[in-house]
Phi, psi and omega in degrees: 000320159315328172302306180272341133317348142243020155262350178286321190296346215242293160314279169289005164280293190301335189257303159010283191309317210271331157300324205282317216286321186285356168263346186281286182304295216270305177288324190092355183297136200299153164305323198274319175319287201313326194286312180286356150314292165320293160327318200299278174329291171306335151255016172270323177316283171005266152326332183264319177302303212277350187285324213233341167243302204284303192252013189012073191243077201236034153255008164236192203264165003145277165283336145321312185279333181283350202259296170303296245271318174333302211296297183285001189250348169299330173297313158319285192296338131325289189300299168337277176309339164262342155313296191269008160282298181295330176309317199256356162282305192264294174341307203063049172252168224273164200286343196268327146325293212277355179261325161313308168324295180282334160298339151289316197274275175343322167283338153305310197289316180297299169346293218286306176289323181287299198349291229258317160233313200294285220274345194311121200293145160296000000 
């Protein structure tokens, strides 16, 4: 299951990188918008890989898991957004560094809850 939690994690890390870097590079958009944009994307991609591959967990209803999964990706999506801010505002590293960083502090943390509640068999 680790295994597959974390291509899933590879995945919606990667449609993340590439909305932040194409809204950031391309769009002109501030950065931590363009992250939490990312964040966003990446975490819906997610929600559907791990609700339907990784934990095949379709016995509870939908919106309930979509409800818990809400609950850890605001918590994510905190650690993301204020992680790349302080790096690269204050560190002064570059955004796309401080957002791998802070996207490391986030997956244990994500792990450790779909595990344990959004996803957890009844």
């Amino acid at each position: 299951m680790l295994l597959k939690i974390q291509m899933a994690s590879v995945i919606s890390t990667g449609v993340d990188f590439c909305t932040t870097f194409v809204l950031t590079k391309f769009a002109g958009i501030w950065y931590v918008a363009s992250s939490v944009t990312g964040t966003t994307v990446g975490g819906v991609v997610n929600f559907l890989i791990c609700r339907n591959i990784v934990f095949k967990s379709k016995n509870q209803k939908i919106i309930i898991q979509a409800l818990k999964y809400l609950g850890v990706w605001l918590l994510n999506l905190f650690v993301n957004s204020t992680g790349i801010y302080l790096f690269t505002e204050f560190l002064k590293v570059d955004y796309l560094i401080s957002k791998v960083i802070a996207s490391i502090a986030g997956f244990f943390i994500n792990y450790y809850l779909q595990k344990n509640i959004v996803f957890k068999s009844c």
